[in-house]
N, CA, C and O atoms as a Maestro MAE file, in Angstrom:
{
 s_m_m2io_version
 :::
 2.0.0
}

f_m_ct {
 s_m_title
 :::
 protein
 m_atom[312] {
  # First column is atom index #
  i_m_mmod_type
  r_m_x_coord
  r_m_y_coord
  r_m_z_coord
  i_m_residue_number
  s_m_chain_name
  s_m_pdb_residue_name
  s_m_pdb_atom_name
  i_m_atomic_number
  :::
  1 25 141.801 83.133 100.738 1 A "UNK " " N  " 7
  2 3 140.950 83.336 99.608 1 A "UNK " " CA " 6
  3 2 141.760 83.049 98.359 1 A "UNK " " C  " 6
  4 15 142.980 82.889 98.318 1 A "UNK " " O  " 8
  5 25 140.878 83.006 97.315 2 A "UNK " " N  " 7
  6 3 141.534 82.430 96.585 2 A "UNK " " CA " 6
  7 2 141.099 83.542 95.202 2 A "UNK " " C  " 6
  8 15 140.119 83.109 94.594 2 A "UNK " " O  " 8
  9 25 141.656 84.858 94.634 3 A "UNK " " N  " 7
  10 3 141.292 85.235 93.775 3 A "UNK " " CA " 6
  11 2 141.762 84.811 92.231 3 A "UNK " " C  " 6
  12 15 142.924 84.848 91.827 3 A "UNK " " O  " 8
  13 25 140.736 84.450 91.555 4 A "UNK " " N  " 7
  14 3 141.469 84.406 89.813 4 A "UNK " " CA " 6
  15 2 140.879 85.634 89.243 4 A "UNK " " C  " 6
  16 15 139.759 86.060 89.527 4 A "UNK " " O  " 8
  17 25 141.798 86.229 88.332 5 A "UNK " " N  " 7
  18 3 141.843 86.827 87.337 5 A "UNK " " CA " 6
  19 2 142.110 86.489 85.971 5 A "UNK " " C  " 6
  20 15 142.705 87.033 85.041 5 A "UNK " " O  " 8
  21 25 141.662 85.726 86.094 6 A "UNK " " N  " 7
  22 3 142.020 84.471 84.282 6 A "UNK " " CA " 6
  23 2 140.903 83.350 84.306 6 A "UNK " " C  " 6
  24 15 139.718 83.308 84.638 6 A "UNK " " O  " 8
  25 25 141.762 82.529 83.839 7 A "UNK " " N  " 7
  26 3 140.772 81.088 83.782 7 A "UNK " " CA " 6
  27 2 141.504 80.313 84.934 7 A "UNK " " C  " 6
  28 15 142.691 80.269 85.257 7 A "UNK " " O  " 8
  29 25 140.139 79.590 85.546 8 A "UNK " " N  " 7
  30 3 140.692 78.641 86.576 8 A "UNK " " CA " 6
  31 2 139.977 77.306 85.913 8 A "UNK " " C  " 6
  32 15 138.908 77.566 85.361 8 A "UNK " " O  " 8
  33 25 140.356 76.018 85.876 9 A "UNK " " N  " 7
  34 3 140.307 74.797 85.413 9 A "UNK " " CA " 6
  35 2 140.352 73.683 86.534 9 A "UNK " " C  " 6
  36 15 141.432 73.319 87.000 9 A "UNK " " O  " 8
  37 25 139.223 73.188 86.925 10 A "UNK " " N  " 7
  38 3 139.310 72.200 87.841 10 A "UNK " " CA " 6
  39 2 138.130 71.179 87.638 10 A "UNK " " C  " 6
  40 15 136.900 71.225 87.662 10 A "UNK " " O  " 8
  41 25 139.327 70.027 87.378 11 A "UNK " " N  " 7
  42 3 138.823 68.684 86.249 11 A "UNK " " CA " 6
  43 2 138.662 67.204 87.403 11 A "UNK " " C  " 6
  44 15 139.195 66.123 87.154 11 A "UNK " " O  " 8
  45 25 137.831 67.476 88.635 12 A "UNK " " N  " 7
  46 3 137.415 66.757 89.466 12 A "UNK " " CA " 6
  47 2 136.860 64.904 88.712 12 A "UNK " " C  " 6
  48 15 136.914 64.669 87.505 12 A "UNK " " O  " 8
  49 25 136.629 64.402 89.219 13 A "UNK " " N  " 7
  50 3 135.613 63.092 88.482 13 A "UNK " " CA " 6
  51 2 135.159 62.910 89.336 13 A "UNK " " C  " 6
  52 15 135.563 63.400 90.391 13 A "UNK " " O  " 8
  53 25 133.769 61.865 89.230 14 A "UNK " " N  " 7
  54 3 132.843 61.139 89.459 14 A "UNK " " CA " 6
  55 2 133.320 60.475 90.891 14 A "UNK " " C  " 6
  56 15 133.141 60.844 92.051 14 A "UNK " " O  " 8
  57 25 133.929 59.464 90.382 15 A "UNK " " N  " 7
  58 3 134.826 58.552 91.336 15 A "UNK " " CA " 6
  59 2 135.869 59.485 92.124 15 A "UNK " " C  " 6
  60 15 136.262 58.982 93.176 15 A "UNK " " O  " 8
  61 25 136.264 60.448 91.887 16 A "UNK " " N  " 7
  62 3 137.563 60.886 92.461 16 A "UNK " " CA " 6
  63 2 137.245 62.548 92.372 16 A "UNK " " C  " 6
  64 15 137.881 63.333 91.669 16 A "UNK " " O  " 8
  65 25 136.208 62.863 93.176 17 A "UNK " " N  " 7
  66 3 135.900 64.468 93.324 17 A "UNK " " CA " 6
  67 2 137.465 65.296 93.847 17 A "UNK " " C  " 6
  68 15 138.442 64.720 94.326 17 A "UNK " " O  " 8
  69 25 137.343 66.563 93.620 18 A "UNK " " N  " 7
  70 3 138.328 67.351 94.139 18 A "UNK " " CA " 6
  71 2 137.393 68.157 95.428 18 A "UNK " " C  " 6
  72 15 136.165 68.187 95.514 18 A "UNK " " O  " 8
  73 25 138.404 68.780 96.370 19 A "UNK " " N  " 7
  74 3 137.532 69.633 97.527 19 A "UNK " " CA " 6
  75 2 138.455 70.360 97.784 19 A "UNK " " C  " 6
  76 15 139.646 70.061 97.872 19 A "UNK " " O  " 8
  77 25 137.755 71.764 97.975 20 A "UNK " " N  " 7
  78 3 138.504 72.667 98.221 20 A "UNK " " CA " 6
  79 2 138.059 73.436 99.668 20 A "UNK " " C  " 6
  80 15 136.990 73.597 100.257 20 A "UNK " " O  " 8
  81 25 139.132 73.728 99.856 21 A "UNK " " N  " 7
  82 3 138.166 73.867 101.832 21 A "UNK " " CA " 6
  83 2 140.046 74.381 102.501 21 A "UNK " " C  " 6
  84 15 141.138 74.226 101.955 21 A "UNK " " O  " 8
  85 25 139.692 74.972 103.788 22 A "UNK " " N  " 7
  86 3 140.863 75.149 104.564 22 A "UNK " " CA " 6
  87 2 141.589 74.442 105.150 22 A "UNK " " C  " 6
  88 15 141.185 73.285 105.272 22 A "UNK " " O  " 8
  89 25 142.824 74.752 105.711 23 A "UNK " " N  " 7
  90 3 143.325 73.409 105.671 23 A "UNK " " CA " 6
  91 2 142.730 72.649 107.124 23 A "UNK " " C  " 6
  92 15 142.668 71.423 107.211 23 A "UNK " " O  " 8
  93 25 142.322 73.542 108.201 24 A "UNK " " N  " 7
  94 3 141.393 73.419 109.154 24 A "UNK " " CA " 6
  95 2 140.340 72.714 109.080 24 A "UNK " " C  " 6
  96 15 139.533 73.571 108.720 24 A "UNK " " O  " 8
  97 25 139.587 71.462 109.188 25 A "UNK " " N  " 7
  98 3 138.308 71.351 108.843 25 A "UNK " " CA " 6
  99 2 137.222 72.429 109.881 25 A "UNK " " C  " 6
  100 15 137.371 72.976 110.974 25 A "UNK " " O  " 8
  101 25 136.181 72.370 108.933 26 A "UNK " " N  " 7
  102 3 134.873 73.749 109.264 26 A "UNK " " CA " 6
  103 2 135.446 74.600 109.910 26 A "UNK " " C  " 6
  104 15 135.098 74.844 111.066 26 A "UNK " " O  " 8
  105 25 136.553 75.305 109.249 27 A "UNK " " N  " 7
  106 3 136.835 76.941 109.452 27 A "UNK " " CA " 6
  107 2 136.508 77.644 108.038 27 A "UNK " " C  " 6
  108 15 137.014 77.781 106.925 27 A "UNK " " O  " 8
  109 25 135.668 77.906 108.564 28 A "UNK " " N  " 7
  110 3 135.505 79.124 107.180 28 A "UNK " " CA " 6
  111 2 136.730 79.916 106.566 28 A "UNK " " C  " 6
  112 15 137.767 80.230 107.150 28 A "UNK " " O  " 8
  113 25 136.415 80.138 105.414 29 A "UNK " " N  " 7
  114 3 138.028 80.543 104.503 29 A "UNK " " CA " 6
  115 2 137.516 81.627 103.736 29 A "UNK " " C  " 6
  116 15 136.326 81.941 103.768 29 A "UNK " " O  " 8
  117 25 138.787 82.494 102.712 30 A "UNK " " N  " 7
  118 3 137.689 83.626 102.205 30 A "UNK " " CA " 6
  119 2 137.059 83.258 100.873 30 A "UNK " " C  " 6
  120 15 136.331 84.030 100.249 30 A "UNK " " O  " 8
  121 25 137.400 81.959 100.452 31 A "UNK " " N  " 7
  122 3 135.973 81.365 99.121 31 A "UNK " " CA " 6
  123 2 137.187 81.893 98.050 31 A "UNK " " C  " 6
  124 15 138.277 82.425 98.261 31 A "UNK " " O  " 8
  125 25 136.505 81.508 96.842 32 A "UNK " " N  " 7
  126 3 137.061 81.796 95.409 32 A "UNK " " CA " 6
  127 2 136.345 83.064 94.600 32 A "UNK " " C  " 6
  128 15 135.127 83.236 94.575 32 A "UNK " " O  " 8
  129 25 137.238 83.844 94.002 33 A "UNK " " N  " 7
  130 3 136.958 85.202 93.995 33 A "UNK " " CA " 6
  131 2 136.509 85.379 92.279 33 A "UNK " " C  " 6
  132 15 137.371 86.131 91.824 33 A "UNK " " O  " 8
  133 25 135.940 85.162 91.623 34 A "UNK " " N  " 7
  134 3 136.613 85.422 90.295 34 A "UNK " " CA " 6
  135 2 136.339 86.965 89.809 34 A "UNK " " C  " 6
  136 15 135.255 87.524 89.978 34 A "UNK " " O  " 8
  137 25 137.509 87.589 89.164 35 A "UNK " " N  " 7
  138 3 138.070 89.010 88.908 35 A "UNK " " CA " 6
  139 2 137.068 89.605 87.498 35 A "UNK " " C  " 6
  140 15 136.231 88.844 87.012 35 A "UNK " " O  " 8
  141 25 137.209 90.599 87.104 36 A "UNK " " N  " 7
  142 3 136.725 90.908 85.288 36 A "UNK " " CA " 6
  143 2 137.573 90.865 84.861 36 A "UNK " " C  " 6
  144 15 138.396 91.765 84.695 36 A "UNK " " O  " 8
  145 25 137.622 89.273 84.416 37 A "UNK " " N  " 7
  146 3 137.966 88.722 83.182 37 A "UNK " " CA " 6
  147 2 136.676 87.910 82.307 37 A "UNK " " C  " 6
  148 15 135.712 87.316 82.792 37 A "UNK " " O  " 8
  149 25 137.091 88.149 80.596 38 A "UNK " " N  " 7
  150 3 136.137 88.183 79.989 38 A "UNK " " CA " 6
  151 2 135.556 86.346 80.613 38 A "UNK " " C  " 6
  152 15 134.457 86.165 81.136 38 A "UNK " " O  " 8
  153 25 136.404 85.423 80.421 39 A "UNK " " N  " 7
  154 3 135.994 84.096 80.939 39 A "UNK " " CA " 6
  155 2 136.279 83.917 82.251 39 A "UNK " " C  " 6
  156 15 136.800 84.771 82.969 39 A "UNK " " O  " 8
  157 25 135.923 82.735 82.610 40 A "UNK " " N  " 7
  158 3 136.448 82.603 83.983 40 A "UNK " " CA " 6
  159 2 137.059 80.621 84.406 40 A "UNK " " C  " 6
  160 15 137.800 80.081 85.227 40 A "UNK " " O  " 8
  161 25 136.228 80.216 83.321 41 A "UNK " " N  " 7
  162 3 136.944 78.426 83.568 41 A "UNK " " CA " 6
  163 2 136.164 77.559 83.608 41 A "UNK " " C  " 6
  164 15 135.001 77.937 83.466 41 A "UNK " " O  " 8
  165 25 136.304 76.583 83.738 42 A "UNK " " N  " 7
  166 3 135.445 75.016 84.630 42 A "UNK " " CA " 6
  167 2 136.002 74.455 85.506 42 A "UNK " " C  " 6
  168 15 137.187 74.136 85.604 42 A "UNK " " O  " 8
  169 25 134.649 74.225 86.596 43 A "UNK " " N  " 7
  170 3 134.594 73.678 87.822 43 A "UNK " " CA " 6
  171 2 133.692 72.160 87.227 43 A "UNK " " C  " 6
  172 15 132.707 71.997 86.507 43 A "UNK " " O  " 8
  173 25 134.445 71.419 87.817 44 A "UNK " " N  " 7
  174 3 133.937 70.065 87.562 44 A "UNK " " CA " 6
  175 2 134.315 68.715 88.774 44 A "UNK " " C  " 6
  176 15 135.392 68.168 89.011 44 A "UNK " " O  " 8
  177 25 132.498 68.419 89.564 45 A "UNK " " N  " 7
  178 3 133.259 67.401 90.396 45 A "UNK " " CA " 6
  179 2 134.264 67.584 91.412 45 A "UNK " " C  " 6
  180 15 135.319 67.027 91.718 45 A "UNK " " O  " 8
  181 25 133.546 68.600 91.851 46 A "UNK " " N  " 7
  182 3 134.393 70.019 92.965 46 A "UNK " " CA " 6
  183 2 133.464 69.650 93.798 46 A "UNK " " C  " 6
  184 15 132.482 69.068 93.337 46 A "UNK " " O  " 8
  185 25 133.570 69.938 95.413 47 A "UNK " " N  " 7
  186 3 133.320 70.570 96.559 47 A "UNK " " CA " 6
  187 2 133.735 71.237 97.349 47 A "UNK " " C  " 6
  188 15 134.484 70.867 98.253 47 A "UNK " " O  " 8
  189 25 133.312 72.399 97.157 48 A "UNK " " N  " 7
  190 3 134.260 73.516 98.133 48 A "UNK " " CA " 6
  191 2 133.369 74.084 99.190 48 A "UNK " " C  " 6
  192 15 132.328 74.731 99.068 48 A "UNK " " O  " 8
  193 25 134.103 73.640 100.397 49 A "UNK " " N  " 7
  194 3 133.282 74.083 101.199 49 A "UNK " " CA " 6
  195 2 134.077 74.805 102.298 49 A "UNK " " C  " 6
  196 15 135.287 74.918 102.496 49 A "UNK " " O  " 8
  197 25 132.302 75.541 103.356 50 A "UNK " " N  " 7
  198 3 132.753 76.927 104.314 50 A "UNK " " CA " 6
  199 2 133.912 78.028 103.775 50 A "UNK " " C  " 6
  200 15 134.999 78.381 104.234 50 A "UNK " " O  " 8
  201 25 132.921 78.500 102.228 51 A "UNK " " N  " 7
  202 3 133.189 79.807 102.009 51 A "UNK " " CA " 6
  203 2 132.360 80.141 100.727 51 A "UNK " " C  " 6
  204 15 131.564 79.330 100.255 51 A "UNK " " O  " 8
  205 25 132.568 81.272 100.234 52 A "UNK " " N  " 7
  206 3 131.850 82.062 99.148 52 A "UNK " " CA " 6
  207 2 132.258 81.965 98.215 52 A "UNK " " C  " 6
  208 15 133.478 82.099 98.108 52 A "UNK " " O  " 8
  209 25 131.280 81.622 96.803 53 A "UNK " " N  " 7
  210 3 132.059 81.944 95.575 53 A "UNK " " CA " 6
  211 2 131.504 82.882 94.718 53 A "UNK " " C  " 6
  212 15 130.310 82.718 94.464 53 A "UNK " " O  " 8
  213 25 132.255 84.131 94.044 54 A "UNK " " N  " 7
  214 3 131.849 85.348 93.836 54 A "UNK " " CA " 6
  215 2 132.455 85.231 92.318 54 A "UNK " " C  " 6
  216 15 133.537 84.813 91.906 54 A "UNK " " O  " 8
  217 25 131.152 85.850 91.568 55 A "UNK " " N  " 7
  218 3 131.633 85.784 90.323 55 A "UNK " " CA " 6
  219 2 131.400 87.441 89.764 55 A "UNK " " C  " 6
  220 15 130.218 87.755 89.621 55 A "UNK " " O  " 8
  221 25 132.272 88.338 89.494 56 A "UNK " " N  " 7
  222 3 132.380 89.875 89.722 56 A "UNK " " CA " 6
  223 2 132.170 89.880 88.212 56 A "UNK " " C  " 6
  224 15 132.011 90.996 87.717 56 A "UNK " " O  " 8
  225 25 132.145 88.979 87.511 57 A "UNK " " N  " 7
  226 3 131.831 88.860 85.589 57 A "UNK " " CA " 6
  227 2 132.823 87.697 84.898 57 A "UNK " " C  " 6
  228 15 133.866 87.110 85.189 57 A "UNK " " O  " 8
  229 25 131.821 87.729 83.768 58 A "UNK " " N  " 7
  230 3 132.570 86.419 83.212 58 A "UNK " " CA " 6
  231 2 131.797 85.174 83.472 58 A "UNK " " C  " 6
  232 15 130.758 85.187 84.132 58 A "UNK " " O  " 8
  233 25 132.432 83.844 82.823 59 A "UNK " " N  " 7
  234 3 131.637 82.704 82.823 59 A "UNK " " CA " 6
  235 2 132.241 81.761 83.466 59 A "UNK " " C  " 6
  236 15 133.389 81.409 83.194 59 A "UNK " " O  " 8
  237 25 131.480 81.214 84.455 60 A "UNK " " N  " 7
  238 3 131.943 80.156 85.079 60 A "UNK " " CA " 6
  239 2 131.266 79.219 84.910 60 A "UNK " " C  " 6
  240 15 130.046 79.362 84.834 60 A "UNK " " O  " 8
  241 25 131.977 77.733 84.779 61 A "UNK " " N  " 7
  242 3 130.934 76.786 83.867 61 A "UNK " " CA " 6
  243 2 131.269 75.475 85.192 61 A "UNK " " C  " 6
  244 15 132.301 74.832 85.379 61 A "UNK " " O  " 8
  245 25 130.125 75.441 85.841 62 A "UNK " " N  " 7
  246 3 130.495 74.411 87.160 62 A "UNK " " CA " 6
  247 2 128.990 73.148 87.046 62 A "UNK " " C  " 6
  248 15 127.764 73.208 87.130 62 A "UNK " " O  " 8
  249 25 129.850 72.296 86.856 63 A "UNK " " N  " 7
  250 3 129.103 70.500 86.846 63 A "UNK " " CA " 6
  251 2 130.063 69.551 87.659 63 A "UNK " " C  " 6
  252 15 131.239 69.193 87.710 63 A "UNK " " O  " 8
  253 25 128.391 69.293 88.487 64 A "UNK " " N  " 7
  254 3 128.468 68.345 89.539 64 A "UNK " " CA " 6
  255 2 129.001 68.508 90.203 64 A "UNK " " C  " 6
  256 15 129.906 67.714 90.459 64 A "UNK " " O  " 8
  257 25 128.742 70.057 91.206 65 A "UNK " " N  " 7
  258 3 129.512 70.980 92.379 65 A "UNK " " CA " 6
  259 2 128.429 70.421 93.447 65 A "UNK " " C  " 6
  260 15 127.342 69.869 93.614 65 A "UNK " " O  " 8
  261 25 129.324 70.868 93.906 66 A "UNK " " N  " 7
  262 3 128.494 71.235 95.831 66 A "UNK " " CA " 6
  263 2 129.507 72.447 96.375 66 A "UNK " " C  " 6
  264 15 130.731 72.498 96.495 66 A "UNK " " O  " 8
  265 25 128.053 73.737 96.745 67 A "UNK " " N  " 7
  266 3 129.729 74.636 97.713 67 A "UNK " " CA " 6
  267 2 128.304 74.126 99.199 67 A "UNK " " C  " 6
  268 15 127.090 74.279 99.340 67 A "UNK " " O  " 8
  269 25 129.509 73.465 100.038 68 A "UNK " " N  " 7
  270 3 128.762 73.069 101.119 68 A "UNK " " CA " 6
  271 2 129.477 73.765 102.392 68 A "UNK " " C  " 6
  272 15 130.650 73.957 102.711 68 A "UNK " " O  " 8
  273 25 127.895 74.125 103.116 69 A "UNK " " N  " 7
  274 3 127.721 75.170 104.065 69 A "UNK " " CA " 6
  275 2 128.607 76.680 103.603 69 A "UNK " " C  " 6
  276 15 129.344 77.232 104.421 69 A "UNK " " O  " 8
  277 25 128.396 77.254 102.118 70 A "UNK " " N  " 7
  278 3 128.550 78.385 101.897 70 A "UNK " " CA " 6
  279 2 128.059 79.135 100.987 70 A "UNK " " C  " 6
  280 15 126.961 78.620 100.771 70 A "UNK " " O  " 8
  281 25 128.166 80.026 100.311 71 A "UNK " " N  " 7
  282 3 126.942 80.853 99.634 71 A "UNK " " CA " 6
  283 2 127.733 81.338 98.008 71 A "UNK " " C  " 6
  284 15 128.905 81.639 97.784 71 A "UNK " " O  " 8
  285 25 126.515 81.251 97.046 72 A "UNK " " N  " 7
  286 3 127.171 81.531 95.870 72 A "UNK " " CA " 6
  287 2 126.605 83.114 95.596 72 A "UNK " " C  " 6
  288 15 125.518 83.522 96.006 72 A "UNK " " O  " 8
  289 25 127.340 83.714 95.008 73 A "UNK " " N  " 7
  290 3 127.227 85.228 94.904 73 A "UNK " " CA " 6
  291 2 127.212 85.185 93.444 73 A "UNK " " C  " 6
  292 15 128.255 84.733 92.972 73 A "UNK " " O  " 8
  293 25 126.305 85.535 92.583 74 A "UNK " " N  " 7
  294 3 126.727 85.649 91.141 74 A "UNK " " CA " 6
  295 2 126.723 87.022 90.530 74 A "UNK " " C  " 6
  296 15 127.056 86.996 89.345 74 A "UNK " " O  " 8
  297 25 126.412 88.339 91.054 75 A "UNK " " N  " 7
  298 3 126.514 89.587 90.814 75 A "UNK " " CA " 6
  299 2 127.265 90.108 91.635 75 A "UNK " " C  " 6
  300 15 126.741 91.062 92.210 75 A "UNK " " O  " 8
  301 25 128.667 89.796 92.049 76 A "UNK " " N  " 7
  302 3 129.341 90.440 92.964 76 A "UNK " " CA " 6
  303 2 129.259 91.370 94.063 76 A "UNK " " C  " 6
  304 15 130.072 92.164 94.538 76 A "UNK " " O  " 8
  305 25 127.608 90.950 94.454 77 A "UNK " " N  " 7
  306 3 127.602 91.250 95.605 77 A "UNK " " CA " 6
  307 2 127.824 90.404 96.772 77 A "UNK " " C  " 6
  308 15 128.009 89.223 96.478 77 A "UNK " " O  " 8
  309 25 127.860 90.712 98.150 78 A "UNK " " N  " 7
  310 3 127.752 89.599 99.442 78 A "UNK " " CA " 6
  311 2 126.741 89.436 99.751 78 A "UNK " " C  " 6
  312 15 126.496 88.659 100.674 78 A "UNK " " O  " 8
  :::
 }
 m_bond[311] {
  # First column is bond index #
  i_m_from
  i_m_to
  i_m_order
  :::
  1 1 2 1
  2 2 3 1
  3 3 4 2
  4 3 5 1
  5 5 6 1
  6 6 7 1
  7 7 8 2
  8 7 9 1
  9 9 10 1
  10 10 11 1
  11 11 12 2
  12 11 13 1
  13 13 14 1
  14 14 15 1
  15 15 16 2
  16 15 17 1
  17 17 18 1
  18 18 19 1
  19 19 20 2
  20 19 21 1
  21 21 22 1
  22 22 23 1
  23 23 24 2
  24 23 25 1
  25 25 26 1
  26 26 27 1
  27 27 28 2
  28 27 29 1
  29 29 30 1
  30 30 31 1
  31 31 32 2
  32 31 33 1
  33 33 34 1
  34 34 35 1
  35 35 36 2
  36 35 37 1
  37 37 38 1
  38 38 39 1
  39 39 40 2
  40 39 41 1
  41 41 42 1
  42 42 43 1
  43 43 44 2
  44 43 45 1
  45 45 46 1
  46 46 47 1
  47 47 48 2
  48 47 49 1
  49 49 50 1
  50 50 51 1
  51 51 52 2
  52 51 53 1
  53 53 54 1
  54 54 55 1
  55 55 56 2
  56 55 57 1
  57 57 58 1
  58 58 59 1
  59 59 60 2
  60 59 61 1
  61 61 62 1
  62 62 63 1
  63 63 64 2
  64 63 65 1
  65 65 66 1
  66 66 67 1
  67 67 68 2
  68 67 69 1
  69 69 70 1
  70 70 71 1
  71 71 72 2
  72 71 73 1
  73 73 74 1
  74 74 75 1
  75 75 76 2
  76 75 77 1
  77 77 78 1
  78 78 79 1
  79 79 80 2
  80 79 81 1
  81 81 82 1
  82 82 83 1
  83 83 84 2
  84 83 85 1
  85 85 86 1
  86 86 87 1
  87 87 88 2
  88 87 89 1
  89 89 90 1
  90 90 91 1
  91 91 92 2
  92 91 93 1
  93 93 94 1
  94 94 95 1
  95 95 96 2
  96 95 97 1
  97 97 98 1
  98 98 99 1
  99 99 100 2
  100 99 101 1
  101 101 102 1
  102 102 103 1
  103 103 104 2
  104 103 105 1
  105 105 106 1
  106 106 107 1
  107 107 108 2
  108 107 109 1
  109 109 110 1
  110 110 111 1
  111 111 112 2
  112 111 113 1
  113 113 114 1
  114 114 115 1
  115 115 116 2
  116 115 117 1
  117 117 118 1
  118 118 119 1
  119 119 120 2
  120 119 121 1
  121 121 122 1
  122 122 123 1
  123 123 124 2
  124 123 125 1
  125 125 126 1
  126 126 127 1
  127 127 128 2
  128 127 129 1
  129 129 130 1
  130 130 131 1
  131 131 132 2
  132 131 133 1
  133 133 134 1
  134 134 135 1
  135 135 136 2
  136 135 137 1
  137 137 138 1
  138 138 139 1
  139 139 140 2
  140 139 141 1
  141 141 142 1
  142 142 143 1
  143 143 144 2
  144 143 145 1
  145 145 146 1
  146 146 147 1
  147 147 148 2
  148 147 149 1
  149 149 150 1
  150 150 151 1
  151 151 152 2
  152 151 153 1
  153 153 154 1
  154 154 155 1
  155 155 156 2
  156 155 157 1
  157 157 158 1
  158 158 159 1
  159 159 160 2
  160 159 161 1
  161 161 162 1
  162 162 163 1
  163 163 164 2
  164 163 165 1
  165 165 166 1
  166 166 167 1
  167 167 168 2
  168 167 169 1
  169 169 170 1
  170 170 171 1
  171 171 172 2
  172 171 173 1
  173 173 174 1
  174 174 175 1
  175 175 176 2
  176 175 177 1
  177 177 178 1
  178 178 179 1
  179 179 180 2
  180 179 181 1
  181 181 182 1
  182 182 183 1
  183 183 184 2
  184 183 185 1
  185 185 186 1
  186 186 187 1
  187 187 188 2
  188 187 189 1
  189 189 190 1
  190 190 191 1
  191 191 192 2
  192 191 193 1
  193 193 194 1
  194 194 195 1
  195 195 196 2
  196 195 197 1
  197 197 198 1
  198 198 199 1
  199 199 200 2
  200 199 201 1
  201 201 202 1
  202 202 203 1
  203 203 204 2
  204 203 205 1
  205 205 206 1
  206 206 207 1
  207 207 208 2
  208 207 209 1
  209 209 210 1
  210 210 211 1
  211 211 212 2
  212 211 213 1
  213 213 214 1
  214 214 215 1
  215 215 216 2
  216 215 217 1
  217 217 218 1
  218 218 219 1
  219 219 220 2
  220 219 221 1
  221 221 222 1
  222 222 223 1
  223 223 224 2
  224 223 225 1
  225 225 226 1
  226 226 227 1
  227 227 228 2
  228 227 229 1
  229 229 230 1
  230 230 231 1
  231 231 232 2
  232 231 233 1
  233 233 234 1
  234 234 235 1
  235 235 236 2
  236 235 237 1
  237 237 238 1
  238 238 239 1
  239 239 240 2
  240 239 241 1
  241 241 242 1
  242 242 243 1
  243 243 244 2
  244 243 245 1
  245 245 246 1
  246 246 247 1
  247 247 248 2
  248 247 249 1
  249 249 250 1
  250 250 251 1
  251 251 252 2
  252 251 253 1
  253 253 254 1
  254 254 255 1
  255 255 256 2
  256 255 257 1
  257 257 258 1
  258 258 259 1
  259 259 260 2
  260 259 261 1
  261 261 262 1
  262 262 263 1
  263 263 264 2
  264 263 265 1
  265 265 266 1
  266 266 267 1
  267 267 268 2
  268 267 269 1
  269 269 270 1
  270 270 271 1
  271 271 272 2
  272 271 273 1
  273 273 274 1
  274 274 275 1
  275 275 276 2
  276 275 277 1
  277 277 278 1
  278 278 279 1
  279 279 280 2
  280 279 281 1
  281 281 282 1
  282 282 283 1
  283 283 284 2
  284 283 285 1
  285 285 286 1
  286 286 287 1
  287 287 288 2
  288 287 289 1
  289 289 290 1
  290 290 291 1
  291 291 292 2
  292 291 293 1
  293 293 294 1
  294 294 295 1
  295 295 296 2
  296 295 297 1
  297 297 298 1
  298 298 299 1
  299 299 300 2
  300 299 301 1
  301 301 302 1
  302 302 303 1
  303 303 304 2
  304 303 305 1
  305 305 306 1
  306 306 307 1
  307 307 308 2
  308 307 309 1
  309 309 310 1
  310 310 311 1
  311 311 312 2
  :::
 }
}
């Protein structure tokens, strides 16, 4: 898993997406956590997949995502 407590910044492109995933392909992983902090970052041109992304407060600003085969949580619940 991957928890932030700050800002996380991920500056993917068009042509050249970023992916975030285990190092296993389709093993589920424990997802990206984000903490209470007042912000939280940009996701951009990301795919993260087989896991959860949990946003416990704060702003997360995500264009031209895919979380594939996993679930977005935006009130910190599961």
């Amino acid at each position: 898993m991957l928890y932030v407590n700050g800002d996380l910044v991920v500056n993917g492109t068009k042509a050249s997406p970023i992916s975030i995933q285990s190092l296993e392909t389709g093993v589920p992983w424990g997802g990206l956590i984000f903490g209470k902090h007042r912000s939280g970052g940009t996701i951009t041109y990301t795919v993260i997949k087989d896991a959860f992304v949990q946003v416990n407060s704060g702003l997360i600003t995500m264009r031209h995502c895919i979380i594939d085969n996993g679930v977005w949580v935006a009130d910190g619940s599961r």
